[in-house]
C-alpha positions as CSV (number, residue, x, y, z in Angstrom):
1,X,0.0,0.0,0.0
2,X,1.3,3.2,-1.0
3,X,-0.8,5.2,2.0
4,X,-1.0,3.8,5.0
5,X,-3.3,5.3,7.8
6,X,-6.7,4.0,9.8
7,X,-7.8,6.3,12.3
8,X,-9.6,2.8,13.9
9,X,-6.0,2.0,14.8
10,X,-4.3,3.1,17.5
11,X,-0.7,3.0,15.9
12,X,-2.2,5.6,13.2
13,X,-4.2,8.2,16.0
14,X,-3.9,7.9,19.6
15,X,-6.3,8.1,21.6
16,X,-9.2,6.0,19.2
17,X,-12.4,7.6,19.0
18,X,-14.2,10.5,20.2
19,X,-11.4,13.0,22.0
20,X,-11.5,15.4,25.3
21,X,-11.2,18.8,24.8
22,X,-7.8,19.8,25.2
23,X,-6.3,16.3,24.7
24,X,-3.2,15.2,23.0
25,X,-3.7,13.4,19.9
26,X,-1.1,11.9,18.0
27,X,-1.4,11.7,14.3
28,X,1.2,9.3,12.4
29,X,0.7,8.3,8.8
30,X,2.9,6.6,6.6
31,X,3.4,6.9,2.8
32,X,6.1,5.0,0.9
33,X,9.1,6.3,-0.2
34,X,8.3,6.2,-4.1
35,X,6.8,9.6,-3.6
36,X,8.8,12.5,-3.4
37,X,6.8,14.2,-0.6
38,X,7.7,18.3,-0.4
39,X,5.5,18.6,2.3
40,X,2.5,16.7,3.9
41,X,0.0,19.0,5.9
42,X,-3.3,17.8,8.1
43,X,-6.3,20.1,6.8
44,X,-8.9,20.3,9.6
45,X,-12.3,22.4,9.9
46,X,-15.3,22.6,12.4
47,X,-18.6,21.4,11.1
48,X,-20.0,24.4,12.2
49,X,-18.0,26.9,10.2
50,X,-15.8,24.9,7.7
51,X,-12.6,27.2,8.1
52,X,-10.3,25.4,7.5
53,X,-6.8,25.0,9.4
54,X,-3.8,23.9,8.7
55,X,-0.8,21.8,10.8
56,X,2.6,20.4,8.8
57,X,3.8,16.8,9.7
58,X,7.0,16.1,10.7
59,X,9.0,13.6,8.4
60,X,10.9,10.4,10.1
61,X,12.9,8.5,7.6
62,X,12.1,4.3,7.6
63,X,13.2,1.5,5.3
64,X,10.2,1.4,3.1
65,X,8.1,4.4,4.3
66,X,8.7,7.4,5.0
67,X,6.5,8.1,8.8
68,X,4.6,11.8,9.1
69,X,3.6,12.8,12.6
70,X,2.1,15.7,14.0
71,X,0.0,15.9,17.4
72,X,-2.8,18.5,17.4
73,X,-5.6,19.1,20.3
74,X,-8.5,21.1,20.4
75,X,-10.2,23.4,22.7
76,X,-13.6,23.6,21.9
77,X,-16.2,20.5,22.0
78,X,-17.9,20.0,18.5
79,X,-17.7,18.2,15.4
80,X,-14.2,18.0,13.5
81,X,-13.7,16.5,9.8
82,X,-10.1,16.1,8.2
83,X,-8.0,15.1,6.0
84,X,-4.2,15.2,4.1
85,X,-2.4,17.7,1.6
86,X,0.2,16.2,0.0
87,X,2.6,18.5,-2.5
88,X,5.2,16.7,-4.5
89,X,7.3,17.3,-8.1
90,X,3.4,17.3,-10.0
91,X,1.5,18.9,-7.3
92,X,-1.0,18.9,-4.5
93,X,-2.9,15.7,-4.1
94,X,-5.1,14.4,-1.1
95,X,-5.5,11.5,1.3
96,X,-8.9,11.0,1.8
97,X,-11.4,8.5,3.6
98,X,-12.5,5.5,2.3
99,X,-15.8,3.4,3.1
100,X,-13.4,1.1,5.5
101,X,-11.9,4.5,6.6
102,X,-8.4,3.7,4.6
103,X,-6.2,6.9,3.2
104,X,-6.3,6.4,-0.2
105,X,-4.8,9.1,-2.5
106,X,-7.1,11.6,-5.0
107,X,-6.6,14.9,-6.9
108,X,-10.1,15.8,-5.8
109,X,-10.8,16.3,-2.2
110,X,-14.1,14.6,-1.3
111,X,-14.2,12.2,1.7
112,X,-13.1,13.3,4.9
113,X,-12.2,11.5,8.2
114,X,-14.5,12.5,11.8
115,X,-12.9,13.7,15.1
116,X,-15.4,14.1,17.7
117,X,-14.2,16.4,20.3
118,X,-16.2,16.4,23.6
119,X,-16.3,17.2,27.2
120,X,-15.6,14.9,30.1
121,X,-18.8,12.9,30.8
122,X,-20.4,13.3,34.4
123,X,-20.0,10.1,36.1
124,X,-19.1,6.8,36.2
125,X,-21.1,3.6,34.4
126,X,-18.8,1.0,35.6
127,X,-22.2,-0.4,36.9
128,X,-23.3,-1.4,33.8
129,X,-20.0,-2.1,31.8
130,X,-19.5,-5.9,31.4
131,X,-23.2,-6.5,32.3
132,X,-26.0,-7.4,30.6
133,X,-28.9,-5.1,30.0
134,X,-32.3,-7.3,29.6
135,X,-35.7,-5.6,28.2
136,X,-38.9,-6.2,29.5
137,X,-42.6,-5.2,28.0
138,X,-44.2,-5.8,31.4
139,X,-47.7,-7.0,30.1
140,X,-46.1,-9.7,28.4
141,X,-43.1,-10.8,30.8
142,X,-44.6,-12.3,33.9
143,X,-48.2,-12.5,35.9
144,X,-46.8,-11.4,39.6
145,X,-49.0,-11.9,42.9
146,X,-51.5,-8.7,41.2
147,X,-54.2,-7.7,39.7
148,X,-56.1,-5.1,38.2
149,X,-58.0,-4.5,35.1
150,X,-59.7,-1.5,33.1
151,X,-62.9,-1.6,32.0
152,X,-61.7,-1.4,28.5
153,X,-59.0,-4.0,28.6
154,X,-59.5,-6.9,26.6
155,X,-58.0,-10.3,28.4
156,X,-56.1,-13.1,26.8
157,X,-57.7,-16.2,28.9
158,X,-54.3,-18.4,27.4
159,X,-51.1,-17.1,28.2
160,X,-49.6,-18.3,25.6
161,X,-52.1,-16.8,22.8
162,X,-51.1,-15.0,20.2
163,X,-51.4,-11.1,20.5
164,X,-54.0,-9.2,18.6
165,X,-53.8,-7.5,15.4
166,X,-57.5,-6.7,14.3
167,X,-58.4,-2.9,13.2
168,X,-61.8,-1.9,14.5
169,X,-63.0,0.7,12.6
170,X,-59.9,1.5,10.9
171,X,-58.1,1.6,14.4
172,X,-56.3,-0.5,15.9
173,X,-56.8,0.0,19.9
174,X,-53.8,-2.4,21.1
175,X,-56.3,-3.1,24.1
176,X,-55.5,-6.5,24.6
177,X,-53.5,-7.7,27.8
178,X,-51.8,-10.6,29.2
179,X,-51.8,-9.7,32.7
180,X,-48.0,-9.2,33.5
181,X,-47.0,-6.6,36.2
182,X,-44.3,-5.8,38.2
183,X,-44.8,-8.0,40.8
184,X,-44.0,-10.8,38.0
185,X,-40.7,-9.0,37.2
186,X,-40.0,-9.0,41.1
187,X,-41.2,-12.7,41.0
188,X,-37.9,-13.4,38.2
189,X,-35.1,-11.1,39.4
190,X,-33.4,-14.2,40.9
191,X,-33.7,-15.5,37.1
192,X,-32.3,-12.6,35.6
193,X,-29.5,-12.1,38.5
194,X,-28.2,-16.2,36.8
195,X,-28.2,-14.3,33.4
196,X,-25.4,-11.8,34.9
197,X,-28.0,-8.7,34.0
198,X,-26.8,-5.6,35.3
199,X,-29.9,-3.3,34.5
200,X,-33.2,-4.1,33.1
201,X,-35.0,-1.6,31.2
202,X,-38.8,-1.5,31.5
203,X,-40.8,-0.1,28.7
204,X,-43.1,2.4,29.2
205,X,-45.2,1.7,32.8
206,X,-46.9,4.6,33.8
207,X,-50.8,5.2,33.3
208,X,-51.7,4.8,29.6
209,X,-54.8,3.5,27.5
210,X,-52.7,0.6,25.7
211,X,-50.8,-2.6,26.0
212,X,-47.5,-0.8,25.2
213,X,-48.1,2.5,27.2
214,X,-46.1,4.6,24.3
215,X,-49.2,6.8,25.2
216,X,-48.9,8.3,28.1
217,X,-51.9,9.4,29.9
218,X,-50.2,10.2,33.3
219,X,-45.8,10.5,34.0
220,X,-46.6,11.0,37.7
221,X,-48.9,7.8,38.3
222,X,-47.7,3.7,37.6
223,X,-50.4,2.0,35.4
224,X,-52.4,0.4,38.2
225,X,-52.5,-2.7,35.2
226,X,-48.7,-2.7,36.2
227,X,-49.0,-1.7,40.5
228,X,-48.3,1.3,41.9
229,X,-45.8,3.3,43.3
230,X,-45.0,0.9,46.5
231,X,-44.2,-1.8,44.3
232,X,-42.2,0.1,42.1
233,X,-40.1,1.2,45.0
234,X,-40.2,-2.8,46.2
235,X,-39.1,-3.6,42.8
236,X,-36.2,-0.9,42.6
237,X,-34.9,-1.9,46.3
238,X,-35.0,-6.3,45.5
239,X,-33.3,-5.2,42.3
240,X,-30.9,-2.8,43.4
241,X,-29.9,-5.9,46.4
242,X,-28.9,-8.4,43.6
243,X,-26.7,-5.9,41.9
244,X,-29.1,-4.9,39.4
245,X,-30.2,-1.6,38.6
246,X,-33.8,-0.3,36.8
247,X,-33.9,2.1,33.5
248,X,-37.5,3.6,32.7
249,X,-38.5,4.3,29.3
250,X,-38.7,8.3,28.8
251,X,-41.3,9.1,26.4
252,X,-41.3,12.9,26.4
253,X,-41.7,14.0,23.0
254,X,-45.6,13.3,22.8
255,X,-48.6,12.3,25.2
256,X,-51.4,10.3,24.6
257,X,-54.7,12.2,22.9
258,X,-56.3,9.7,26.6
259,X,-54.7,11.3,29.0
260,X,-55.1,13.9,32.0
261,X,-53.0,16.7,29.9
262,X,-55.0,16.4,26.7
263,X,-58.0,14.4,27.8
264,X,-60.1,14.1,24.2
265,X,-62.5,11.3,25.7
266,X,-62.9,12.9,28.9
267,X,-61.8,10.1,31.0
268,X,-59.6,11.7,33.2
269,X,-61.3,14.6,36.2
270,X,-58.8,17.4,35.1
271,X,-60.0,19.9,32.1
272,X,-57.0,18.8,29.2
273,X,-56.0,21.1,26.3
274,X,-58.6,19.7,23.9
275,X,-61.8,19.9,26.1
276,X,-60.9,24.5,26.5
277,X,-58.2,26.7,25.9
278,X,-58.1,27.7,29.2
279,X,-56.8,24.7,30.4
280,X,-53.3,24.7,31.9
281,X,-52.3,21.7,29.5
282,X,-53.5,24.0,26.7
283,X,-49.9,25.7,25.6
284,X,-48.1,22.7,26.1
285,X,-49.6,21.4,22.3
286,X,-49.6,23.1,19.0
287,X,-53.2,23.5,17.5
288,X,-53.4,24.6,14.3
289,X,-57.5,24.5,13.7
290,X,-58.6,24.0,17.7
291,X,-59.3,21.5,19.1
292,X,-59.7,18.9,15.9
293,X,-56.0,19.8,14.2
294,X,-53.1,19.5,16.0
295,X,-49.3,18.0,16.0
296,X,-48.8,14.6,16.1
297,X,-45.8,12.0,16.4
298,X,-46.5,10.8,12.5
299,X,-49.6,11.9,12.1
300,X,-51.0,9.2,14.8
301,X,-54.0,11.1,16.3
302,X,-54.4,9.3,19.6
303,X,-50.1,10.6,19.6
304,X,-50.2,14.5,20.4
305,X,-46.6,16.1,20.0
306,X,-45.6,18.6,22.8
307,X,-44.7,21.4,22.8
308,X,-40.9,21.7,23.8
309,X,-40.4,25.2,23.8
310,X,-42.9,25.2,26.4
311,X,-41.2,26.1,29.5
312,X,-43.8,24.6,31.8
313,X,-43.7,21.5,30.2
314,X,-40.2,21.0,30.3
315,X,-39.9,21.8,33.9
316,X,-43.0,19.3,34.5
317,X,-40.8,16.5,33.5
318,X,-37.3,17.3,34.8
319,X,-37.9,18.9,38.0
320,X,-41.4,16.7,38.7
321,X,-42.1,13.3,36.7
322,X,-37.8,12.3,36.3
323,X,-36.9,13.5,39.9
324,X,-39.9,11.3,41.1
325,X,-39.0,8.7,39.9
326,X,-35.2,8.7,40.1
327,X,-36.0,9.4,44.1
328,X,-38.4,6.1,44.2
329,X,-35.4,3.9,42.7
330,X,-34.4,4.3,38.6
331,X,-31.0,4.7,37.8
332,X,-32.2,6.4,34.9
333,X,-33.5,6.6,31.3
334,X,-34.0,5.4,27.7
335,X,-35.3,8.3,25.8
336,X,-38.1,7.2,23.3
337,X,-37.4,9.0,19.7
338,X,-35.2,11.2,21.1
339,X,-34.4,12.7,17.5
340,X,-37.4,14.5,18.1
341,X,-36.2,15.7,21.2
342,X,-34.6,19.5,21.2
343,X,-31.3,20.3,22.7
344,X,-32.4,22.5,25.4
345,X,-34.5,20.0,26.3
346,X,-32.1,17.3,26.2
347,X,-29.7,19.1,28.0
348,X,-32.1,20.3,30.9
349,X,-33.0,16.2,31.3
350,X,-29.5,15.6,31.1
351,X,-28.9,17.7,34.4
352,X,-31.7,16.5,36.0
353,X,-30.7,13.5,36.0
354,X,-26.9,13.5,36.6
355,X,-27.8,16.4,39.7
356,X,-29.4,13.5,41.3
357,X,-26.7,10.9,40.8
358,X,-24.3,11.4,38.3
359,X,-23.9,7.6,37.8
360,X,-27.6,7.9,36.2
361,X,-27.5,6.7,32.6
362,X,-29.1,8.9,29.8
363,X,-29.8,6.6,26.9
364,X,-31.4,7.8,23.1
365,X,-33.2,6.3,20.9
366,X,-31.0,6.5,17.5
367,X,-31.4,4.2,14.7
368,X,-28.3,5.4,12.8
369,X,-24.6,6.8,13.8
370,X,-25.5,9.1,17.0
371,X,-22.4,10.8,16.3
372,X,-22.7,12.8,13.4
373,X,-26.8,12.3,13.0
374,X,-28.7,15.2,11.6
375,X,-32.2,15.3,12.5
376,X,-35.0,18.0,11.1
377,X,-32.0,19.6,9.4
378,X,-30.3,20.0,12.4
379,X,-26.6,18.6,13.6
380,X,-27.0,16.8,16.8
381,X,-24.6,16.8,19.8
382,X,-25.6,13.7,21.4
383,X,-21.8,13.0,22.9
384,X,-20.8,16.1,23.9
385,X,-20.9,15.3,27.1
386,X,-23.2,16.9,28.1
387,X,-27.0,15.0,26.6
388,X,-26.6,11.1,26.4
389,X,-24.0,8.5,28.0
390,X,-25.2,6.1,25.2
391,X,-27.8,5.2,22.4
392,X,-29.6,2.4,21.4
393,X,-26.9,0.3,18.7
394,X,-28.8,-0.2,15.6
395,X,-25.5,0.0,13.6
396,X,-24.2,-2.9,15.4
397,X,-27.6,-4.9,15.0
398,X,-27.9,-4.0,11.5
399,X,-24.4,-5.0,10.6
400,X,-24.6,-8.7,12.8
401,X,-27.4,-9.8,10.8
402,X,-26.3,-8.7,7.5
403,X,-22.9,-10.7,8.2
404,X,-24.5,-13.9,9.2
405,X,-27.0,-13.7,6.3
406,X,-24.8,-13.3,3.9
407,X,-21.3,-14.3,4.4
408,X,-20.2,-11.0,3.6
409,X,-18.0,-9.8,6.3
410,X,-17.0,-6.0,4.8
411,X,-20.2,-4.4,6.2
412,X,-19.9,-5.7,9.5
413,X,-15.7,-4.8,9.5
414,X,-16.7,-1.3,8.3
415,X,-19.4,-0.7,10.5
416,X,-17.1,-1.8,13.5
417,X,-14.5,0.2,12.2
418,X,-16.7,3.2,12.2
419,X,-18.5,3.5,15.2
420,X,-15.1,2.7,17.2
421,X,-13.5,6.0,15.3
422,X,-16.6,7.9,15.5
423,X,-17.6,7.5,19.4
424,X,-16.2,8.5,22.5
425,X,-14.6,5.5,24.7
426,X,-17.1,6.2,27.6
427,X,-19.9,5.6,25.0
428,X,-18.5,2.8,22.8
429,X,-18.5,0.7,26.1
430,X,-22.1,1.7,27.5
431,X,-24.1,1.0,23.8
432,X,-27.0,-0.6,24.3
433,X,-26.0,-3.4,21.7
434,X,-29.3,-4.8,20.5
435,X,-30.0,-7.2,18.2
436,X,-33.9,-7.0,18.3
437,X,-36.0,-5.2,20.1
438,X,-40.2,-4.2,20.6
439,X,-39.9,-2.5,17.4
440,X,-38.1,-5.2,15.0
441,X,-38.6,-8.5,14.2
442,X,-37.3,-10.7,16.7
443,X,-34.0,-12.5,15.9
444,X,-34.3,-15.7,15.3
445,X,-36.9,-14.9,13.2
446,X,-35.2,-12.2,11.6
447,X,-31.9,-15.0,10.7
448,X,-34.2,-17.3,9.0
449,X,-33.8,-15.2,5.8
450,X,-36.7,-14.7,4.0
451,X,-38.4,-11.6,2.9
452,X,-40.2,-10.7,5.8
453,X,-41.3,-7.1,4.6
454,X,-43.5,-9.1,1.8
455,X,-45.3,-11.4,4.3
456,X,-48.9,-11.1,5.5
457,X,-48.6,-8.6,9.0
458,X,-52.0,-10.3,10.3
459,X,-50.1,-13.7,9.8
460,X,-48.4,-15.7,12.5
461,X,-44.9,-16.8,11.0
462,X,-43.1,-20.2,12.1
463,X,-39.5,-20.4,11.4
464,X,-39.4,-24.2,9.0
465,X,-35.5,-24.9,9.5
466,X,-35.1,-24.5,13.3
467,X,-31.8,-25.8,12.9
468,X,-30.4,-23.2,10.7
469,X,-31.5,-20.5,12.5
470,X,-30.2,-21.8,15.9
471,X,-26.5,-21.7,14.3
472,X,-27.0,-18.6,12.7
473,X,-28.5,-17.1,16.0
474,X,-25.2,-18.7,18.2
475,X,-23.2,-16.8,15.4
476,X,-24.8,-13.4,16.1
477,X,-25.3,-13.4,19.3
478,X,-21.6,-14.1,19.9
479,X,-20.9,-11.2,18.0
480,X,-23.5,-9.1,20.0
481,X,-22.1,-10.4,23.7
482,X,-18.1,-9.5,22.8
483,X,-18.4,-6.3,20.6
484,X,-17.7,-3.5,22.6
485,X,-21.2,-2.2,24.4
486,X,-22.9,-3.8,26.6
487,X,-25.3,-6.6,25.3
488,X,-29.1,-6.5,25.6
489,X,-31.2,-9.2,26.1
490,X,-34.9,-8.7,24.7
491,X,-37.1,-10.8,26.6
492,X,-38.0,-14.3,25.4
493,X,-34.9,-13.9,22.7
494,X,-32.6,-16.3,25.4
495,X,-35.6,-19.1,25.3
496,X,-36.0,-19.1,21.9
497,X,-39.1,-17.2,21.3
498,X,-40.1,-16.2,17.5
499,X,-41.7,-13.2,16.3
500,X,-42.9,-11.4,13.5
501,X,-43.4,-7.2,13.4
502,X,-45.3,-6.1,16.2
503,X,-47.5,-7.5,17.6
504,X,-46.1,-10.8,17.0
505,X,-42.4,-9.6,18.7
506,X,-44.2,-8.9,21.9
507,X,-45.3,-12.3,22.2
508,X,-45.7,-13.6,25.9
509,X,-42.7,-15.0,27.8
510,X,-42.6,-18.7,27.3
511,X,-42.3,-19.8,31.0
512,X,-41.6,-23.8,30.6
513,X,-40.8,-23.9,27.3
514,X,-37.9,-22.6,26.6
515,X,-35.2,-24.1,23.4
516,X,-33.1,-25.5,25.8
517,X,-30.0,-25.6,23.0
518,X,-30.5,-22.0,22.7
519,X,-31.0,-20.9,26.8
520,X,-27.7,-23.2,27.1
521,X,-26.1,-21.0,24.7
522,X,-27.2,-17.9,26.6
523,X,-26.3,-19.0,29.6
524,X,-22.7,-19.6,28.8
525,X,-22.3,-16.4,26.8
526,X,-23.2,-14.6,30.0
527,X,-21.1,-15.9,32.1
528,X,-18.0,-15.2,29.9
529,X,-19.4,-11.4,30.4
530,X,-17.9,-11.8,33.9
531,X,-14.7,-11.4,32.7
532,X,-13.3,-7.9,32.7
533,X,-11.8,-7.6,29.5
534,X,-15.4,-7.1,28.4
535,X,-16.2,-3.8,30.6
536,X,-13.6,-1.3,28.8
537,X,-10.8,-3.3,26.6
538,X,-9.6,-2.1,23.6
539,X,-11.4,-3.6,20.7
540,X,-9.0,-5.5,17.8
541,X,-9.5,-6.1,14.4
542,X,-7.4,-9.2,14.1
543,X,-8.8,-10.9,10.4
544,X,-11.8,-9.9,8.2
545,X,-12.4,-11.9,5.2
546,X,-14.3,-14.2,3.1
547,X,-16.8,-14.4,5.8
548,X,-14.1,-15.1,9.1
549,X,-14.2,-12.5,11.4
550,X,-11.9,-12.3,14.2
551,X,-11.5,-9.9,17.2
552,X,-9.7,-9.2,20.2
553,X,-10.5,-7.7,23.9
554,X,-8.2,-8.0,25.5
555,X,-6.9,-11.2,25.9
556,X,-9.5,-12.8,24.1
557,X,-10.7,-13.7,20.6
558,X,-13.7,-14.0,19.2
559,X,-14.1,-16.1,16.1
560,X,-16.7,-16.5,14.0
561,X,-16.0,-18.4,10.6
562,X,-19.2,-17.4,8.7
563,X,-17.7,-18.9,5.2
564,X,-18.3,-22.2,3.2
565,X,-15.1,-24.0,4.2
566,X,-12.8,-25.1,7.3
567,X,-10.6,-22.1,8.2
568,X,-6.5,-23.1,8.6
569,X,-5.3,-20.3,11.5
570,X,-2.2,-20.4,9.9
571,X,-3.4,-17.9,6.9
572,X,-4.1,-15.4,9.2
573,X,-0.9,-14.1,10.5
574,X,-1.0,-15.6,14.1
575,X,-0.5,-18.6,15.9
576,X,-3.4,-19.6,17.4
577,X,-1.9,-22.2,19.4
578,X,0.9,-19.5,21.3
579,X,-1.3,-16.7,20.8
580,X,-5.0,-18.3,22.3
581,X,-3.6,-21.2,24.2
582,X,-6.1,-23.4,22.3
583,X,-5.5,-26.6,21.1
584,X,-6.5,-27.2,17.1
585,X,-6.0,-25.0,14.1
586,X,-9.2,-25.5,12.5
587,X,-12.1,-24.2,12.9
588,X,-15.4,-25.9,10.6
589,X,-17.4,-23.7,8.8
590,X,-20.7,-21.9,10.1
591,X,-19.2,-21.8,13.5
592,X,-18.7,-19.4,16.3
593,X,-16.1,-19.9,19.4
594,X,-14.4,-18.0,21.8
595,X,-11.1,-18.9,22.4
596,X,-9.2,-19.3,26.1
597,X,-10.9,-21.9,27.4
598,X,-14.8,-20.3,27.1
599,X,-16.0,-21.7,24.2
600,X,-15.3,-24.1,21.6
């Protein structure tokens, strides 16, 4: 190679990743000696601005290369692009960014490489590195030693019944219930503490009209289908005693048209924004033709948007509904569509929430790279340090399941590649890592490769080769429980449990009938989570093609060989044998192990 640089590697920029303001960062690039270099210069600008900046490298002489360096900090947080002049005998040429963020040489300056500078992060999340996060949809989780039901709730006599997807009257309510509560997640924390889970993260579970309580009809009050605020508190203390902490879903960006704020059907005692313009709740919406036209989260009427630049709203939910609940037990938050969020707002939840324990974790709903994401036209500053500690990993998901679909290891490599550059250290190793979730198809399901999108919604879907889709599922969720991040366990994924869109992902949990293959597989996988290499170790890229994939933390590999033949460890530039202290060079096709004595 005639350029040599990676920004994903340490011996090409030190530190990796996102940087602290005022940090040292060492730059060193090599080009071979074939050019006559006259001088090489780092160009650098401010996404805000674009002035650019200029800083010449030093030359060191080598046998093949010639080595530039150059150190450079920063003083101000904010988003940073670069990239390489480079003048010799014919002129100025470039270095530029590639896809797998390799300098590659052009006469045309296009691609740049991101630097993320940010402040130091309040806190400490050593709580939840090397942990386990597990999900829970508490309708469908567990029946606890409780019970209550609304009038309008429709009951599932079976347990194990399929959820409902029937529009009535071109609407569909999501009024049918199961009967879990939080008694029945107090009921499994022994369960969960086996599984190594460090924090459990409860959808949405205060006072709403349906199933998934996306539509919040009360923040103050738990949805008496759910308990109350005693059992909340019993739920966050048991929890807290087995070393596990309990992260509330934050949806803040819109209420539900049922609730006390807006209160179209009248249910609630309090006069809402849509029954008079003198209500209290009335400036917190937007109305453009009162009271039948208003904003709406995509256009879902029962879905009113808030009004963020409402003062009185905001200070509702940071200095009332987050502080209440942060005093009764959380250890924080997942914020639901948080793109949608503002930064003011997102920075007065942030403080909130860190002034009460700055150990709290902020977490975002972001389906793409949080890093550089624009949303509404707008640059966001998610890692700045000073909005979220981490986001929900998408990437990550998106690029496991492409990989053991179809062999092809380059978007997975790039991906990884990407996101380590992109982020800051203190987020890499707190990413949610998902792999399926309330909103996506469940995994299992997802790995049996077929066109899902095509298939009838209203249809249940039954995965035909079981046996397929166990191996593929042990491949990704490998991947899932070693990348850096912490791993998240959606419930009912560990026991097998299938799935189609909603509502077929939210399936009950199957309580005695778990794949026992597959909970085996878990089980194991969590357990080598204890191992501390796995709360804040570097992250190698040790080989990454024709479908092989192989990573370090640490002291230990992860191999996954994804392709159509045996792989001889010999090809790939280390011995296995000295290196892992694993006996074997061979490792059969469509298989995933962990080396050191965890798995094989």
């Amino acid at each position: 190679m005639d350029i040599v640089y990676n920004p994903f590697k340490s011996e090409h920029k030190s530190p990796v990743g996102g940087n602290l303001v005022n940090e040292e960062i060492k730059i060193n690039i090599k080009i071979t000696k074939r050019f006559n270099v006259l001088d090489l210069r780092l160009v650098y600008f401010n996404d805000d601005d674009n002035k650019l900046n200029r800083v010449s490298l030093n030359k060191i002489e080598d046998e093949k290369y010639n080595l530039y360096q150059t150190k450079i900090s920063f003083e101000d947080i904010g988003l940073y692009w670069y990239y390489f002049e480079m003048d010799d005998c014919y002129g100025t040429h470039y270095i530029d960014c590639s896809y797998s963020l390799e300098g590659y040489l052009t006469d045309n300056h296009k691609n740049s490489f991101q630097l993320l500078i940010h402040d130091e992060f309040k806190g400490s999340l050593d709580w939840i590195k090397g942990k386990i996060i597990y999900q829970i949809l508490v309708d469908r989780f567990n029946k606890g030693d409780y019970e209550y039901q609304k009038d309008y709730a429709i009951m599932h006599g079976n347990w194990n019944e399929i959820p409902k997807y029937k529009m009535v009257n071109g609407k569909i309510y999501n009024n049918d219930f199961f009967g879990g509560n939080l008694k029945g997640v107090i009921e499994k924390l022994p369960y969960l503490k086996e599984l190594n889970v460090g924090a459990i993260y409860l959808n949405p579970i205060f006072d709403a009209y349906s199933n998934h309580k996306y539509d919040t009809g009360n923040y103050l009050e738990i949805d008496k289908m759910f308990g109350n605020d005693e059992i909340f508190k019993e739920l966050c203390d048991r929890a807290n005693e087995l070393g596990i902490r309990i992260i509330l879903d934050g949806v803040f960006n819109h209420t539900g048209s049922d609730s006390i704020y807006f209160n179209r059907y009248g249910r609630y005692n309090e006069v809402g924004a849509y029954q008079s313009k003198n209500s209290k709740y009335y400036d917190w919406y937007k109305f453009t033709h009162y009271p039948d036209k208003y904003a709406c989260w995509w256009d879902f009427k029962t879905l009113p948007a808030v009004n963020q630049d409402n003062k009185g709203f905001r200070n509702f939910i940071t200095q009332e509904v987050v502080k209440k609940w942060l005093k009764l037990g959380a250890s924080g938050f997942r914020f639901d569509v948080v793109d949608e969020l503002n930064d003011t707002f997102i920075n007065e939840l942030h403080d909130s929430i860190k002034n009460h324990n700055p150990n709290n974790i902020l977490i975002g709903e972001v389906w793409e790279d949080a890093s550089n994401k624009i949303a509404y036209s707008n640059r966001r500053h998610y890692f700045n340090g000073h909005q979220l500690d981490s986001v929900m990993n998408y990437p990550f998901k998106n690029a496991i399941i492409e990989y053991v679909l179809s062999k092809d290891v380059s978007y997975i490599k790039n991906t990884l590649r990407s996101i380590v550059n992109n982020y800051p250290k203190h987020v890499l190793d707190s990413l949610m890592n998902i792999i399926s979730t309330h909103d996506t198809v469940r995994i299992i399901t997802a790995l049996n490769n077929v066109h899902l999108d095509n298939r009838d919604r209203e249809a249940e879907y039954k995965i035909i080769d079981m046996d397929k889709a166990i191996k593929r599922l042990k491949m990704a969720i490998t991947l899932q429980f070693t990348l850096p991040g912490v791993p998240t366990i959606y419930y009912g994924d560990e026991a097998g449990l299938e799935g189609y869109k909603d509502p077929f992902c939210r399936r009950t949990m199957p309580w005695g009938n778990f794949n026992e293959e597959i909970y085996s597989f878990y089980q194991r996988l969590t357990k080598i989570r204890k191992n501390k290499v796995y709360i804040d170790s570097e992250f190698k890229e040790i080989y990454a093609l024709d479908g092989v994939y192989i990573f370090s933390r640490g002291d230990i590999y992860t191999i996954v060989n994804n392709s159509n033949f045996s792989f001889n460890f010999n090809i790939c530039g280390f011995d296995l044998i000295n290196d892992c202290e694993v006996d074997g060079m061979i490792i059969p096709k469509e298989e995933a192990m962990i080396v050191k004595g965890f798995l094989k």
